[in-house]
N, C-alpha and C positions, 0 to 999 in steps of 0.2 A: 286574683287567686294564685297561690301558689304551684310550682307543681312538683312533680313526684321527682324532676330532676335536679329543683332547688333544692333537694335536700341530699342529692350525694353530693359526696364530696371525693377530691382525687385521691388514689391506692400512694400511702406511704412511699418514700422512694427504699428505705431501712426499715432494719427489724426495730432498731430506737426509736426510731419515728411512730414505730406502731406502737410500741410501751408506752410511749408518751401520749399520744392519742387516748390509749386507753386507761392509763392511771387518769387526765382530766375529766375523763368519762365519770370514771368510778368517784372520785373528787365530786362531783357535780351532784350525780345522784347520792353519793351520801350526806351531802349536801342540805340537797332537797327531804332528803329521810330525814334527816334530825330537824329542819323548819317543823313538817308533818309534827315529830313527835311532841316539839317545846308545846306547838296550837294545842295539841292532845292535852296535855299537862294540864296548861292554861284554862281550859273546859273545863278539865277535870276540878282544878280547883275552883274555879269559877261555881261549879254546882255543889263542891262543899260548903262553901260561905253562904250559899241559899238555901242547904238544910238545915 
């Protein structure tokens, strides 16, 4: 089992460091949102072809 301190991680030594941190962040999860939306799609049309 994991635990609550395998998930920090160390404080930036730079403010670049922290931009960059967080643009991969945001990278990731948009990422992740647009996977979400294609499946959506794919449903969506999935349940046209069965009407």
């Amino acid at each position: 089992m994991k635990t609550a301190n395998h998930y920090q991680t160390r404080a930036p030594a730079n403010p670049n460091e922290t931009r960059t941190l967080q643009r991969k962040s945001i990278n990731k999860a948009s990422s992740v949102f647009s996977k979400i939306i294609e499946s959506l799609v794919e449903v969506e049309r999935g349940r046209e072809y069965l009407l």
